[in-house]
BADODO-993963 format. One record per atom (N, C-alpha, C): residue number from 1; residue in one letter; chain; x negated, y, z. Coordinates in Angstrom, 2 decimals, padded with zeros to 5 digits. Example, Ala and Ser with C-alpha at 12.3 -4.5 7.8 and 13.67 -1.06 7.14 Angstrom:
# residues 2
pos	code	unit	x	y	z
1	A	A	-013.19	-005.69	007.80;
1	A	A	-012.30	-004.50	007.80;
1	A	A	-013.20	-003.30	007.80;
2	S	A	-012.85	-002.25	007.08;
2	S	A	-013.67	-001.06	007.14;
2	S	A	-012.90	000.03	007.87;
//
This chain:
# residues 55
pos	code	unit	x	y	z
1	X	A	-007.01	085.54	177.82;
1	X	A	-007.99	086.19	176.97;
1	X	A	-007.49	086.10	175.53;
2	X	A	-007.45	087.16	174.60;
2	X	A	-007.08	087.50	173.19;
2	X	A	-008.36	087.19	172.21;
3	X	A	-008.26	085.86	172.14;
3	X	A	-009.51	085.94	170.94;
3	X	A	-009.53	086.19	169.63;
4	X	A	-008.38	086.87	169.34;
4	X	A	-007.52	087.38	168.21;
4	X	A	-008.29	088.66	167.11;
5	X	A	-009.01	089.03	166.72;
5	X	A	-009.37	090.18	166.20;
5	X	A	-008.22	090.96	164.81;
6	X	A	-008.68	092.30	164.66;
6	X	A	-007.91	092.61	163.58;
6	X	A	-008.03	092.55	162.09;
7	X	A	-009.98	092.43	162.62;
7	X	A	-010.64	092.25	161.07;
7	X	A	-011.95	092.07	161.25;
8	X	A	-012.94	090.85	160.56;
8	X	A	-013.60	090.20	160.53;
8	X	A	-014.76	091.01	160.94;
9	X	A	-015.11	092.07	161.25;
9	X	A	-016.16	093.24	161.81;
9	X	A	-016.23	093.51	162.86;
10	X	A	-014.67	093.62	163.64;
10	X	A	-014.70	093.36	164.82;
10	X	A	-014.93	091.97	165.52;
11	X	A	-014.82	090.74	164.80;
11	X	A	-014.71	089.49	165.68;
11	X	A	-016.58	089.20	165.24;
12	X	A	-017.33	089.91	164.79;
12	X	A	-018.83	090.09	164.67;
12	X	A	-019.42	091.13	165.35;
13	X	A	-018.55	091.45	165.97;
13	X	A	-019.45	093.33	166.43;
13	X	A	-019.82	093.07	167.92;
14	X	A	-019.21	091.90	168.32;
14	X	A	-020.14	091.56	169.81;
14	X	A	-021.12	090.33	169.70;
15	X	A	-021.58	089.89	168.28;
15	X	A	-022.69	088.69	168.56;
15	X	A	-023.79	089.28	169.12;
16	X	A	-024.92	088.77	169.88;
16	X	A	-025.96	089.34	170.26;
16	X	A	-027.46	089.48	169.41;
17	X	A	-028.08	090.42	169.81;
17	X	A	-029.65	090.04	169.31;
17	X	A	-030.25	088.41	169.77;
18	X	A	-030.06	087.95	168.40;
18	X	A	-031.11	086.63	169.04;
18	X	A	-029.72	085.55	168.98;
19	X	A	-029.11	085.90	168.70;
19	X	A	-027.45	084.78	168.48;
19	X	A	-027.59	084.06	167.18;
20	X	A	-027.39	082.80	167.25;
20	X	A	-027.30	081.90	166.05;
20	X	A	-026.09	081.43	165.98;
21	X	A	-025.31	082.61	165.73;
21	X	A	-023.46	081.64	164.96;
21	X	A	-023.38	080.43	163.56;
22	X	A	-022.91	079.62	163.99;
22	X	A	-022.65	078.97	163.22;
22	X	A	-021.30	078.73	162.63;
23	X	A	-021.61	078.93	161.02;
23	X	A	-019.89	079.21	160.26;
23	X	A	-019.97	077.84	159.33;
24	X	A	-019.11	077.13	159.01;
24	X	A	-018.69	076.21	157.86;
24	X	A	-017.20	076.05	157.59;
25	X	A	-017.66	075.06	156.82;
25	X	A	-016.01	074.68	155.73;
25	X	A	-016.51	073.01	155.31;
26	X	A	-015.76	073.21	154.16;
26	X	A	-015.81	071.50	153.93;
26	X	A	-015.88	071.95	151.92;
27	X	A	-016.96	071.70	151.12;
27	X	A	-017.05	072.07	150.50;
27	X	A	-017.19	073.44	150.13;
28	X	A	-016.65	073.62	148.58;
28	X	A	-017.00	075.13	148.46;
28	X	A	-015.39	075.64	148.09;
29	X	A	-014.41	075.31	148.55;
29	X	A	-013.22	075.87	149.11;
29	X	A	-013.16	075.94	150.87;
30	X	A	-014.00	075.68	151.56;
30	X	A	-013.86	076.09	152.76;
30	X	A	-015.18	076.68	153.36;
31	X	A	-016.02	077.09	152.42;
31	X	A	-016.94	078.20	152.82;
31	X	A	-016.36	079.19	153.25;
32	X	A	-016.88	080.10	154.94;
32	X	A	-015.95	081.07	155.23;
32	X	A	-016.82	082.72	154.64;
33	X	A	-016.78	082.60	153.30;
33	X	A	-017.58	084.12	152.60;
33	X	A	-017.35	084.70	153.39;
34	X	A	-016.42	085.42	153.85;
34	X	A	-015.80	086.42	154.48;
34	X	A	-016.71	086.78	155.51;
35	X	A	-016.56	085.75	156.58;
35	X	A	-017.02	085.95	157.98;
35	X	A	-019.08	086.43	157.60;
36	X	A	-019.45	084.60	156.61;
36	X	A	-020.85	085.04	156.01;
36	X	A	-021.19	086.68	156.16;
37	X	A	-020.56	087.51	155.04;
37	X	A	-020.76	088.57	154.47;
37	X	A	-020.86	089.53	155.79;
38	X	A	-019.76	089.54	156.58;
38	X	A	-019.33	090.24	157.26;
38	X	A	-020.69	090.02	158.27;
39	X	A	-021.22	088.90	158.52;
39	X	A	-022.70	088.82	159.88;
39	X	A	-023.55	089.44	158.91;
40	X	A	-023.52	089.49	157.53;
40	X	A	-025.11	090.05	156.50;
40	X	A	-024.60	091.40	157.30;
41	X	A	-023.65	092.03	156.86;
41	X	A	-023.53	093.16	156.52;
41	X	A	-023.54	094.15	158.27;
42	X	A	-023.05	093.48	159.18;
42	X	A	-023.66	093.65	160.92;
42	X	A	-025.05	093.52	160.69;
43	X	A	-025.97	092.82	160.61;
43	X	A	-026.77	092.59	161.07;
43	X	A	-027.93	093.46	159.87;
44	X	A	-027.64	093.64	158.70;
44	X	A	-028.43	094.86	157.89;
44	X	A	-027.87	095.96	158.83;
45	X	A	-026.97	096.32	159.09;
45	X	A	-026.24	097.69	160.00;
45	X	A	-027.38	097.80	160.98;
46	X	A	-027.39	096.85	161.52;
46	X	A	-028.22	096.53	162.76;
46	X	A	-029.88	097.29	163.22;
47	X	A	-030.38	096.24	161.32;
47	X	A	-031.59	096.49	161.52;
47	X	A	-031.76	098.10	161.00;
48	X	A	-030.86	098.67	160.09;
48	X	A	-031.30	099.83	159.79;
48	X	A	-031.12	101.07	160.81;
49	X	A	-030.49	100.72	161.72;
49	X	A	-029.79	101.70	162.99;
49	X	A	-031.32	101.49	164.24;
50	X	A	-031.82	100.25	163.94;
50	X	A	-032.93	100.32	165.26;
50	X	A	-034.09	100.85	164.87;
51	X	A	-034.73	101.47	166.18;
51	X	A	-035.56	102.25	165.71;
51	X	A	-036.98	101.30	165.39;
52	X	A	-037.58	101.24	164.35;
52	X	A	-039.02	100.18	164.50;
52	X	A	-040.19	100.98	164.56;
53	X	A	-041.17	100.27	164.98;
53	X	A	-042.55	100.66	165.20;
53	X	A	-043.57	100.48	164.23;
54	X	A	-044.55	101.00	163.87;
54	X	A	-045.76	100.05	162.77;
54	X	A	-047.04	100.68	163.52;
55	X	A	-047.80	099.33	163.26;
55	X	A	-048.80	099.52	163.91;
55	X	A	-049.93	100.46	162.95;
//
């Protein structure tokens, strides 16, 4: 199995509804922004693509 991705959108584009990934580092030189940004920016994708209801 290739757990290899090409870019940080793809190695986010299969978490699920209801998935709690957990990302760290060791201080604030090993915060992983990248990956962070990259689950905001899936998961705004996400919510604006589903369709919602109001009561």
């Amino acid at each position: 199995m290739n757990k290899i991705c090409a870019t940080v959108a793809e190695a986010v584009h299969d978490i699920g509804d209801g998935a709690s990934p957990a990302v760290g580092g060791f201080g604030l030189g090993g915060v992983p922004n990248v990956v962070i940004s990259a689950l905001y920016d899936w998961a705004r994708a996400d919510c604006l693509s589903s369709p919602t209801t109001t009561a």
